[in-house]
PDB file of N, CA, C and O in Angstrom, chain B, residues numbered from 101:
ATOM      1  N   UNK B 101      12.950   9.872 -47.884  1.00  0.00           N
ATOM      2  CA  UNK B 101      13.591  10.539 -46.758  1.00  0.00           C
ATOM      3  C   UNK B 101      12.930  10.046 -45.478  1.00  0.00           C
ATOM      4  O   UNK B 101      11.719  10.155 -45.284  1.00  0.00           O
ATOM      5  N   UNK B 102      13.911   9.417 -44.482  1.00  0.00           N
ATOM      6  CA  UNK B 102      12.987   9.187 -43.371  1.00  0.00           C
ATOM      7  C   UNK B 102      12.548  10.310 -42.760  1.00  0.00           C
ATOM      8  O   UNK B 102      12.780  11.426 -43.224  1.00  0.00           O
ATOM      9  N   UNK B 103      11.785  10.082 -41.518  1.00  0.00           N
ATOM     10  CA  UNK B 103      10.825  10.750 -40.686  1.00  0.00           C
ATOM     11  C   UNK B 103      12.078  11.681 -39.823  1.00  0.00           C
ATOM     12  O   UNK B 103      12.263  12.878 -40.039  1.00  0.00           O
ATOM     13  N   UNK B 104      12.835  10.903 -38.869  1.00  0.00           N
ATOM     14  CA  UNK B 104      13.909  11.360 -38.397  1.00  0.00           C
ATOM     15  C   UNK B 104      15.349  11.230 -39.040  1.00  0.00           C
ATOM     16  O   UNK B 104      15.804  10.122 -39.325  1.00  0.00           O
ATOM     17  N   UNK B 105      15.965  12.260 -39.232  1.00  0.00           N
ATOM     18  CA  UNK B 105      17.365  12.685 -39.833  1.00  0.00           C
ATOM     19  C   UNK B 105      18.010  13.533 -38.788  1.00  0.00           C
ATOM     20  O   UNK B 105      17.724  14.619 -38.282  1.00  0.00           O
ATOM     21  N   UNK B 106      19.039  12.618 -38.625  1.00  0.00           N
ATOM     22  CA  UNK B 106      20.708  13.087 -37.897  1.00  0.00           C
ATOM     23  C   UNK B 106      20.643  14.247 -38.368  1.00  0.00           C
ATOM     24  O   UNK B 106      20.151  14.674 -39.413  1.00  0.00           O
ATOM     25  N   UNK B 107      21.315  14.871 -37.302  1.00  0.00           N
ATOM     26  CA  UNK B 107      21.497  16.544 -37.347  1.00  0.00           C
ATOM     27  C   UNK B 107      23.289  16.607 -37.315  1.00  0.00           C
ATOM     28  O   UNK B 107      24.021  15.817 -36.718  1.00  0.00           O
ATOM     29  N   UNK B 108      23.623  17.559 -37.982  1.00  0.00           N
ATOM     30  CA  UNK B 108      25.205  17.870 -37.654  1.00  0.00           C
ATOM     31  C   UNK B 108      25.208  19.202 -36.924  1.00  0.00           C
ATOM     32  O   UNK B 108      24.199  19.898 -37.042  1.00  0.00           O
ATOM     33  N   UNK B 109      26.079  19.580 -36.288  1.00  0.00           N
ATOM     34  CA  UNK B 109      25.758  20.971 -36.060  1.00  0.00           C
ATOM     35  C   UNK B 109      27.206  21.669 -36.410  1.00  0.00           C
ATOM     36  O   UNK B 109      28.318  21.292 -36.043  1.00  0.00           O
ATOM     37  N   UNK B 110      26.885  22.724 -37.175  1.00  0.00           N
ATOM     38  CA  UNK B 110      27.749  23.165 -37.885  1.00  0.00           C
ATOM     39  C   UNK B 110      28.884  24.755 -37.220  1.00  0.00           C
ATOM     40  O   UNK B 110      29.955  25.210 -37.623  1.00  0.00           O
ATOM     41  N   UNK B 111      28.090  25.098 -36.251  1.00  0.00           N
ATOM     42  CA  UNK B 111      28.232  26.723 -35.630  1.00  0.00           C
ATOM     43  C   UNK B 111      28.218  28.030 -36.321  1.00  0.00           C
ATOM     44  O   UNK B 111      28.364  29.102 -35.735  1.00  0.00           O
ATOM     45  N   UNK B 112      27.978  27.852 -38.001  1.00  0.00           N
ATOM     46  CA  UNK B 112      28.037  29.149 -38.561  1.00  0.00           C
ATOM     47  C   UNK B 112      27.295  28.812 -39.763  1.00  0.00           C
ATOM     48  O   UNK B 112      27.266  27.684 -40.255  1.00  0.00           O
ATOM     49  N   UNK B 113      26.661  29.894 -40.242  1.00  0.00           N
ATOM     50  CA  UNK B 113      25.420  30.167 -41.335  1.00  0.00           C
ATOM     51  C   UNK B 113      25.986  29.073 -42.159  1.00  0.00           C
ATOM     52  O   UNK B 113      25.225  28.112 -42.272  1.00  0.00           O
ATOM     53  N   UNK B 114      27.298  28.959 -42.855  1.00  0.00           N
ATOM     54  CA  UNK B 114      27.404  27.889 -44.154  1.00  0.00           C
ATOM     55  C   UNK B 114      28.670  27.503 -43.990  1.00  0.00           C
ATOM     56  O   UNK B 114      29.420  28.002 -43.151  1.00  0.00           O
ATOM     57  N   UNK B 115      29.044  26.420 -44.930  1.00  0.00           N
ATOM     58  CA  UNK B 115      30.331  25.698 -45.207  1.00  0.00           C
ATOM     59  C   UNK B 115      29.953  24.611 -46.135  1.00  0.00           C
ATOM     60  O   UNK B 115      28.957  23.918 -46.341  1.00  0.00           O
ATOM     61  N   UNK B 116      31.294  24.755 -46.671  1.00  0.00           N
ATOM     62  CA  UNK B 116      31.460  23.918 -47.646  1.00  0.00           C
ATOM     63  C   UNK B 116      31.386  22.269 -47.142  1.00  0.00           C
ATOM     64  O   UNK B 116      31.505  21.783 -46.017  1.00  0.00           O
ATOM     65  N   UNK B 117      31.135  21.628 -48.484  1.00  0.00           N
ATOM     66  CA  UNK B 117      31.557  19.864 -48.302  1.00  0.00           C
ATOM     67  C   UNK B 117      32.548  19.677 -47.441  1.00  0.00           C
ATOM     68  O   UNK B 117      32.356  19.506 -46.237  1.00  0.00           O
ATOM     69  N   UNK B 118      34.050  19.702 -48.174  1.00  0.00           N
ATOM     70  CA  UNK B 118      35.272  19.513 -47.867  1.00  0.00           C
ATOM     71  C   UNK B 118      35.476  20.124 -46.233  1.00  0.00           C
ATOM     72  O   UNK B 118      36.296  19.556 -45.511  1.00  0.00           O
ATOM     73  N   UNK B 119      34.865  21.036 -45.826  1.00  0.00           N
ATOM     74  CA  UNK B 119      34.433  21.579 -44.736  1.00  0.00           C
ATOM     75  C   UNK B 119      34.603  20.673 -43.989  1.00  0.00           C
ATOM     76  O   UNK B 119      35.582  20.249 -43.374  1.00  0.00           O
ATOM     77  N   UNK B 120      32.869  20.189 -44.128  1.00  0.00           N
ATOM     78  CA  UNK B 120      32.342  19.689 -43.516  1.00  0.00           C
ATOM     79  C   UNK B 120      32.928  18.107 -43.253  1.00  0.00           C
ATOM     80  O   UNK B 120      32.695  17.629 -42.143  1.00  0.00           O
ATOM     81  N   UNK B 121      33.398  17.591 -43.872  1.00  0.00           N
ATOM     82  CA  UNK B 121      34.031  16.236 -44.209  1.00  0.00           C
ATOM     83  C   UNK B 121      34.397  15.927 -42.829  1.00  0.00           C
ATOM     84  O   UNK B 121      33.766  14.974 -42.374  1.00  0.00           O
ATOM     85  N   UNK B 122      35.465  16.610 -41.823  1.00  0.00           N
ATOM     86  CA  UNK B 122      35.614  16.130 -40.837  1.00  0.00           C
ATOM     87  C   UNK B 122      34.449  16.094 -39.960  1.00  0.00           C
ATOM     88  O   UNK B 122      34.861  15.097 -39.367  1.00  0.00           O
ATOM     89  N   UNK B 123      33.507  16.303 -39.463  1.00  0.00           N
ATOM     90  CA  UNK B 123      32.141  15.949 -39.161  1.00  0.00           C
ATOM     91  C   UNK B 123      31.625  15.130 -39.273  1.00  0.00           C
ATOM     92  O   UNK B 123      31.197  14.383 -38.393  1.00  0.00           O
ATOM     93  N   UNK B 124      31.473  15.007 -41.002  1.00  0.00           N
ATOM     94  CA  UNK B 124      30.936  13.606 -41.069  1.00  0.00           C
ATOM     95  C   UNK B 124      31.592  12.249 -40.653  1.00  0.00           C
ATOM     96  O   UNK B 124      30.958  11.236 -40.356  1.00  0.00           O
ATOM     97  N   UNK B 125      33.165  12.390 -40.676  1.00  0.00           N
ATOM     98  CA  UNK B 125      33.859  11.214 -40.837  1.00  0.00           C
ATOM     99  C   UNK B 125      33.843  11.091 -39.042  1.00  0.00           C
ATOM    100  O   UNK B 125      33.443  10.029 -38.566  1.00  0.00           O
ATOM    101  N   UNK B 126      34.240  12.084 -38.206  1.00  0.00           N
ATOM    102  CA  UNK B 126      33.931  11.587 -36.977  1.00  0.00           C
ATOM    103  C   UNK B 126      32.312  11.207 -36.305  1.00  0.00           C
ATOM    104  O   UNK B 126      32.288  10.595 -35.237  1.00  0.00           O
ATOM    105  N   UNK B 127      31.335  11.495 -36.802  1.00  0.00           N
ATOM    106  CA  UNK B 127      30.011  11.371 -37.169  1.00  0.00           C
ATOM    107  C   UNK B 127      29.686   9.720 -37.940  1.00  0.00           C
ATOM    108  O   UNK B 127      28.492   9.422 -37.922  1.00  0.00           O
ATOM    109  N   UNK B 128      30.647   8.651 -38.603  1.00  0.00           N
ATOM    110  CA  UNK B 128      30.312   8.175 -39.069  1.00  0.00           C
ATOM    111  C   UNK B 128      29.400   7.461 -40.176  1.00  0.00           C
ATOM    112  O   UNK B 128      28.921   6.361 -40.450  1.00  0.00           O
ATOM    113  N   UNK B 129      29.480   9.186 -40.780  1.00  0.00           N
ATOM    114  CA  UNK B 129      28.405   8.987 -41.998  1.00  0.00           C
ATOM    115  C   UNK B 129      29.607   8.390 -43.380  1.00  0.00           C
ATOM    116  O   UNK B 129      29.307   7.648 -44.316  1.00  0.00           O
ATOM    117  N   UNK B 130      31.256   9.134 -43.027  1.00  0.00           N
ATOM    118  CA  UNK B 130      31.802   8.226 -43.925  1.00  0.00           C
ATOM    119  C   UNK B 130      32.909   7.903 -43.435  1.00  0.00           C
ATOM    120  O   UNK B 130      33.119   8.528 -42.396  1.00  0.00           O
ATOM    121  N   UNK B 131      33.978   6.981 -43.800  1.00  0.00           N
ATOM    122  CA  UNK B 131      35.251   6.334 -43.825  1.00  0.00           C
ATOM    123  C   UNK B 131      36.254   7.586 -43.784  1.00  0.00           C
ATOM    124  O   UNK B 131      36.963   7.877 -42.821  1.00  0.00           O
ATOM    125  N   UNK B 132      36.194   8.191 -44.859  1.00  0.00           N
ATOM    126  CA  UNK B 132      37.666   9.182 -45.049  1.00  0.00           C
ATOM    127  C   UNK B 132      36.825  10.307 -46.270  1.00  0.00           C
ATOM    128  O   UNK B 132      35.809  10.234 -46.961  1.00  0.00           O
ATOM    129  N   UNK B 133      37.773  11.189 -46.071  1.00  0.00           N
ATOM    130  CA  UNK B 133      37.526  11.965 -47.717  1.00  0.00           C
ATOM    131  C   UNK B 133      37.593  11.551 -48.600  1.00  0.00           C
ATOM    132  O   UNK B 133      36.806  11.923 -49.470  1.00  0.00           O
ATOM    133  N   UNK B 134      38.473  10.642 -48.861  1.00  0.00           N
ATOM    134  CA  UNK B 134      38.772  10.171 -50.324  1.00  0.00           C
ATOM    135  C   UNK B 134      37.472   9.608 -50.579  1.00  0.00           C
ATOM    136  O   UNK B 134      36.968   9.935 -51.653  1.00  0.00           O
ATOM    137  N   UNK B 135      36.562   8.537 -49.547  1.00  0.00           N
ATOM    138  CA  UNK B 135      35.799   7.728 -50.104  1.00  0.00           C
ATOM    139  C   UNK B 135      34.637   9.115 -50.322  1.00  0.00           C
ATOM    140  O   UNK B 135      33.941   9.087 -51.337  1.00  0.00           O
ATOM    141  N   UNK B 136      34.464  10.390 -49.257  1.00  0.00           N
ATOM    142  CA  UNK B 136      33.439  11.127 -49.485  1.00  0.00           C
ATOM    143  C   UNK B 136      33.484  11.961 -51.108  1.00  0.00           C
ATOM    144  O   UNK B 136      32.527  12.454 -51.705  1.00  0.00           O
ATOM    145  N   UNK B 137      35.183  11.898 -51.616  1.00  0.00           N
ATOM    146  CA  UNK B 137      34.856  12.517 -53.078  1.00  0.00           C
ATOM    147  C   UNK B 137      35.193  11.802 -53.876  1.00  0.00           C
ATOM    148  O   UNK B 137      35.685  12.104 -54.963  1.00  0.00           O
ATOM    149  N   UNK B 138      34.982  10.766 -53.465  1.00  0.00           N
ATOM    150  CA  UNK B 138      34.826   9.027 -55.079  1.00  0.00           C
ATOM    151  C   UNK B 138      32.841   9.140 -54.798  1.00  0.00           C
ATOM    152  O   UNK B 138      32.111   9.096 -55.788  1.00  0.00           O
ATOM    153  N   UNK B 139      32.392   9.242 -53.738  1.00  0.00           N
ATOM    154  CA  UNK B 139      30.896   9.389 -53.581  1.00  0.00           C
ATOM    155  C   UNK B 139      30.186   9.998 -54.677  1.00  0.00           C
ATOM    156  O   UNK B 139      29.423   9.569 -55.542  1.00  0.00           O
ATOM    157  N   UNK B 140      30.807  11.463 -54.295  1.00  0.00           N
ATOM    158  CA  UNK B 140      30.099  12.651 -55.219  1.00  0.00           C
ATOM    159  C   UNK B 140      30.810  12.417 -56.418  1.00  0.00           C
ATOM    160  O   UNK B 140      30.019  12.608 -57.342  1.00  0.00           O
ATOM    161  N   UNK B 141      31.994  12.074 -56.875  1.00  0.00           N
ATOM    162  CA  UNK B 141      32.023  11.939 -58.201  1.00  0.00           C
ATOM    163  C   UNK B 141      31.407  10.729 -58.954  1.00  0.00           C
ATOM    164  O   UNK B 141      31.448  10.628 -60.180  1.00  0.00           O
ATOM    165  N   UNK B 142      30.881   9.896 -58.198  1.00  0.00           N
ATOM    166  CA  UNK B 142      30.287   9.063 -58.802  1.00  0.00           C
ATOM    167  C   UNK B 142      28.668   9.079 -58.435  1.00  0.00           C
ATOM    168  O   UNK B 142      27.965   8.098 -58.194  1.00  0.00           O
ATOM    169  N   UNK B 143      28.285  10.464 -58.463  1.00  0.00           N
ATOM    170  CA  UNK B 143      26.793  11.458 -58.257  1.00  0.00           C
ATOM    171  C   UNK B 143      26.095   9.961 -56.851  1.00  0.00           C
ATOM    172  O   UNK B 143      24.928   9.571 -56.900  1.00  0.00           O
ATOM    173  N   UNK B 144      26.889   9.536 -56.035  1.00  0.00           N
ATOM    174  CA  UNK B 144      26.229   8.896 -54.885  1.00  0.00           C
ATOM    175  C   UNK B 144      26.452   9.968 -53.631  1.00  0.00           C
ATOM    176  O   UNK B 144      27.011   9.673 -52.574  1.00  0.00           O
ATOM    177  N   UNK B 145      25.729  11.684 -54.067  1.00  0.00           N
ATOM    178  CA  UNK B 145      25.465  12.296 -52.801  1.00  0.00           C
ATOM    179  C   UNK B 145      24.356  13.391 -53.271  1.00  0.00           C
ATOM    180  O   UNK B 145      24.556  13.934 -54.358  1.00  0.00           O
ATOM    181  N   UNK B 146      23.657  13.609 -52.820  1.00  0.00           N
ATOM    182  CA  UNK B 146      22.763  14.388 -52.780  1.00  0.00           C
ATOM    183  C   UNK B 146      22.234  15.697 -51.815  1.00  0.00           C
ATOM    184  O   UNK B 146      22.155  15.630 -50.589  1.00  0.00           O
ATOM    185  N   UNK B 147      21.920  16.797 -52.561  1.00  0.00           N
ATOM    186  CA  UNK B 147      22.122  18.019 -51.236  1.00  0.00           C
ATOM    187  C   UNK B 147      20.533  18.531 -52.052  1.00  0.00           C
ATOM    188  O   UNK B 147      20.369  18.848 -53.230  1.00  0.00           O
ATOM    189  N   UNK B 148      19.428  18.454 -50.833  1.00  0.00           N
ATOM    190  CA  UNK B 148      18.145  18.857 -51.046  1.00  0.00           C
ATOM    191  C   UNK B 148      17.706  18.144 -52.156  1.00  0.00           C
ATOM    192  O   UNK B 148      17.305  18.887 -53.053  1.00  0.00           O
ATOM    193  N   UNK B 149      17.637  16.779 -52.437  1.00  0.00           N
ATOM    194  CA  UNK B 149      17.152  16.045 -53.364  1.00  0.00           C
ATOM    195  C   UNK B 149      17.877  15.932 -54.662  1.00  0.00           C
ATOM    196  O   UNK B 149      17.700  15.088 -55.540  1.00  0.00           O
ATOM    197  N   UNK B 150      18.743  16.946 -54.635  1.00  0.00           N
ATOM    198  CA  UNK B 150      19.711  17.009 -56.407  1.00  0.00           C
ATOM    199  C   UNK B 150      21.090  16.656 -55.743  1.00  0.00           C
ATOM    200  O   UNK B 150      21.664  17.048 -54.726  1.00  0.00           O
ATOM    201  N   UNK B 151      21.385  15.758 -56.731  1.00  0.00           N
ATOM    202  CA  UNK B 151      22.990  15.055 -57.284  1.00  0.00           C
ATOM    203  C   UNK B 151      23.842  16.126 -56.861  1.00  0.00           C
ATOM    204  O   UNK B 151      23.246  17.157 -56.551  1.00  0.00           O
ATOM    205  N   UNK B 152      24.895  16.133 -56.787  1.00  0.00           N
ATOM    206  CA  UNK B 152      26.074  17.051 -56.518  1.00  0.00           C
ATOM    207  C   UNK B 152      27.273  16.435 -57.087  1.00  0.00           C
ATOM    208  O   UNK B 152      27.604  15.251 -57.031  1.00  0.00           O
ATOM    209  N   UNK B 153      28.033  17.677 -57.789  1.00  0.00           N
ATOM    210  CA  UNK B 153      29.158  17.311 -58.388  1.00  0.00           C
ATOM    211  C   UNK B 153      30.285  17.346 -58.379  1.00  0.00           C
ATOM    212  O   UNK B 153      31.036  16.698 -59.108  1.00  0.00           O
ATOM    213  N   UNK B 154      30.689  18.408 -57.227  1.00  0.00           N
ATOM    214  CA  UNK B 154      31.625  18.992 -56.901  1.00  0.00           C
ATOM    215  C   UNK B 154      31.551  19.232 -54.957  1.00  0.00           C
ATOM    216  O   UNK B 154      30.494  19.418 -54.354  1.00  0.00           O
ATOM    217  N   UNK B 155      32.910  19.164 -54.304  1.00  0.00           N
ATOM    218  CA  UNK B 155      32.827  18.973 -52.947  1.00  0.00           C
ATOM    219  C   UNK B 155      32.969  20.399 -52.606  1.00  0.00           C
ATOM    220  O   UNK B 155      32.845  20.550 -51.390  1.00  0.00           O
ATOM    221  N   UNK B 156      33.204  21.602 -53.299  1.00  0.00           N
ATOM    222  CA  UNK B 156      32.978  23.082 -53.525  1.00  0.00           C
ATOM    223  C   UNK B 156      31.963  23.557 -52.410  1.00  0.00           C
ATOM    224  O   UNK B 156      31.926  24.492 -51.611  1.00  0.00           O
ATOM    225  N   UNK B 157      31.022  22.296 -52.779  1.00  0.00           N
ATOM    226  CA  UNK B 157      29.217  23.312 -52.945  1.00  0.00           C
ATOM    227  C   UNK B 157      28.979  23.727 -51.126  1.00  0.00           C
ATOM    228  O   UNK B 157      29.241  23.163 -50.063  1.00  0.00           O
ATOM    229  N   UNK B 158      28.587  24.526 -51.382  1.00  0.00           N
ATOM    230  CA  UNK B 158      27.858  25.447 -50.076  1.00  0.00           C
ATOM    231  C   UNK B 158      26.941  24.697 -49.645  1.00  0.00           C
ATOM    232  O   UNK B 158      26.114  24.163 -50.383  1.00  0.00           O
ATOM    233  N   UNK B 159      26.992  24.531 -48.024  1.00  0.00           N
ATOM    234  CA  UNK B 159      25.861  23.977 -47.822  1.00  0.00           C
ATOM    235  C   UNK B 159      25.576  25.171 -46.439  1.00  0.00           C
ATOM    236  O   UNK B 159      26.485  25.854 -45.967  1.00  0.00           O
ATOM    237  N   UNK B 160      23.759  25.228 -45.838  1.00  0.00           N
ATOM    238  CA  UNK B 160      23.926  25.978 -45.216  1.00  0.00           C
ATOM    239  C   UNK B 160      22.780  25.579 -44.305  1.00  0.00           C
ATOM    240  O   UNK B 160      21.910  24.983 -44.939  1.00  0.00           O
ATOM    241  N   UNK B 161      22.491  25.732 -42.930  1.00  0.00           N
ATOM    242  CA  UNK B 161      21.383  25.624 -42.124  1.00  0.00           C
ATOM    243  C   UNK B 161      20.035  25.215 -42.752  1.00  0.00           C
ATOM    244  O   UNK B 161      19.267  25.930 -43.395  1.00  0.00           O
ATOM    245  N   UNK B 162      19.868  23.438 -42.311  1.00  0.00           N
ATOM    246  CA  UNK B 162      18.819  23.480 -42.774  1.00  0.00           C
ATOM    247  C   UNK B 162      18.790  22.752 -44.140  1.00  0.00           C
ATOM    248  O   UNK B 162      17.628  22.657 -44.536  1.00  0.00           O
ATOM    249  N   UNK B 163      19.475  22.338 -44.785  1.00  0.00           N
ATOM    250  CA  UNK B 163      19.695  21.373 -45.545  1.00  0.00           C
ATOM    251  C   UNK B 163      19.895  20.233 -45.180  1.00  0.00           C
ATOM    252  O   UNK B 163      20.387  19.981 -44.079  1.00  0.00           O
ATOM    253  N   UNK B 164      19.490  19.179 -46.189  1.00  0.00           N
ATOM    254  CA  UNK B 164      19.740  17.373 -45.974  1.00  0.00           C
ATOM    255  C   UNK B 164      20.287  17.320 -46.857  1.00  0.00           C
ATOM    256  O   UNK B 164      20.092  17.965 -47.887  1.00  0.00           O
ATOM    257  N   UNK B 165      21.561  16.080 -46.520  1.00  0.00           N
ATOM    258  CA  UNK B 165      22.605  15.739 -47.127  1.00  0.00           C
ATOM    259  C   UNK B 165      22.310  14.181 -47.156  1.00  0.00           C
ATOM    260  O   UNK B 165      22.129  13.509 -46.140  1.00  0.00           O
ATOM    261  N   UNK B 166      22.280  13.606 -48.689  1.00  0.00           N
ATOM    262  CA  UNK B 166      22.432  11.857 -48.494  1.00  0.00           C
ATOM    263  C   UNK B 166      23.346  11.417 -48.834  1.00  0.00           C
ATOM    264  O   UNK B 166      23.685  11.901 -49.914  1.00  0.00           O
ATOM    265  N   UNK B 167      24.076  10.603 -48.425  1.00  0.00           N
ATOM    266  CA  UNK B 167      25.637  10.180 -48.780  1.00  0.00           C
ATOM    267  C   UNK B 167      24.919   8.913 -48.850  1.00  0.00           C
ATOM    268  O   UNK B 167      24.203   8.535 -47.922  1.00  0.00           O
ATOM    269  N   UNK B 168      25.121   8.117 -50.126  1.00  0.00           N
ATOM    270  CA  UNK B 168      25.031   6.704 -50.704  1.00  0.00           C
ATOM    271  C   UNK B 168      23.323   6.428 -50.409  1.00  0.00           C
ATOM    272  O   UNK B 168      22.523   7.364 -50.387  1.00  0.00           O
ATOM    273  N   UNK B 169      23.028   5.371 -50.249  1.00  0.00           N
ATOM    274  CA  UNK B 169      21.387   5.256 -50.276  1.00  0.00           C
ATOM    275  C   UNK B 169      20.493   5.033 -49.385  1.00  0.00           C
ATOM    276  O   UNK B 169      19.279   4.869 -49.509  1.00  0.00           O
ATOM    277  N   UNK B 170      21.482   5.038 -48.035  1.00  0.00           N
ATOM    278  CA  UNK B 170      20.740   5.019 -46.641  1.00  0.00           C
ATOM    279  C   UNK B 170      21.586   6.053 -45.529  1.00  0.00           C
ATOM    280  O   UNK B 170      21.815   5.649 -44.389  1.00  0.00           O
ATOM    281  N   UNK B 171      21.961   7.236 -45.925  1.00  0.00           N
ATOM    282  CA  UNK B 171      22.599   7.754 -44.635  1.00  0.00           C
ATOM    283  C   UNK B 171      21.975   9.043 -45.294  1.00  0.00           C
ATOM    284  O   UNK B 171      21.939   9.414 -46.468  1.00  0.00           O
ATOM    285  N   UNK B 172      21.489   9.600 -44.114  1.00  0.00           N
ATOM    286  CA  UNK B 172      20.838  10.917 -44.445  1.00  0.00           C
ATOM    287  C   UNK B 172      21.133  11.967 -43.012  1.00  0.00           C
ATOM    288  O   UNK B 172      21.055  11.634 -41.829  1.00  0.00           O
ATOM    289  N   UNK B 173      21.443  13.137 -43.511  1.00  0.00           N
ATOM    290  CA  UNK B 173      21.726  14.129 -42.637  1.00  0.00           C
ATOM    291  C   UNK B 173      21.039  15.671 -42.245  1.00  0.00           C
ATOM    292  O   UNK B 173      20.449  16.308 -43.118  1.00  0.00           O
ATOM    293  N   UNK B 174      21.153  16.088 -41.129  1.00  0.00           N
ATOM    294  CA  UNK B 174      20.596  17.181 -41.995  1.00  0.00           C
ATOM    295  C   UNK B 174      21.241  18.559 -41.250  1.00  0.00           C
ATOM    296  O   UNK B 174      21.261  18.686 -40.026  1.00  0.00           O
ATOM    297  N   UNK B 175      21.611  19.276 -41.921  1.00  0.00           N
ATOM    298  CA  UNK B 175      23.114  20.648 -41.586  1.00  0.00           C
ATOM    299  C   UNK B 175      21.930  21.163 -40.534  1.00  0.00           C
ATOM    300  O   UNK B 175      20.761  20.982 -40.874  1.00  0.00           O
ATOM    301  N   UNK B 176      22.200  21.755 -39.357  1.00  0.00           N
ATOM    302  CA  UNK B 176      22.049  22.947 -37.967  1.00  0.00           C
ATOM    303  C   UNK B 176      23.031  23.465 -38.012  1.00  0.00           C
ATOM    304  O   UNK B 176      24.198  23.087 -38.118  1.00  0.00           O
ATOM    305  N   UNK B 177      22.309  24.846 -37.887  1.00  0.00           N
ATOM    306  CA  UNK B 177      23.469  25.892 -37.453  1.00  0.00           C
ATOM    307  C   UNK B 177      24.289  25.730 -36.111  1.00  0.00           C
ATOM    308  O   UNK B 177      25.162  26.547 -35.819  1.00  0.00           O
TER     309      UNK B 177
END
């Protein structure tokens, strides 16, 4: 994990992936949704160091998100 990690800022305690997706994609962490849930189904995303399997998952203030093996994020409220 680097030293400094991109912040998103989210405006409320939690949200989901799919949520969040437009963020990232104007954020440039990815291309589109489709490529963000071919990512996680092919376990290339990670939320607090563990794999993720589903675009479901809750994420909430204060978490790091890695999408593929060099983009790292990290959720603000």
């Amino acid at each position: 994990i680097p030293d400094e990690i991109p912040q998103i800022k989210i405006g409320k305690p939690s949200i989901t992936l799919m949520e969040l997706s437009e963020l990232l994609i104007k954020e440039g962490f990815v291309p589109s949704k489709s490529e963000l849930i071919r990512l996680v189904n092919q376990s290339g995303v990670q939320l607090n160091e563990e794999k993720i399997s589903t675009t479901d998952i809750e994420l909430k203030s204060g978490d790091n998100l890695r999408i593929g093996k060099k983009k790292f994020v990290q959720i603000v409220e």
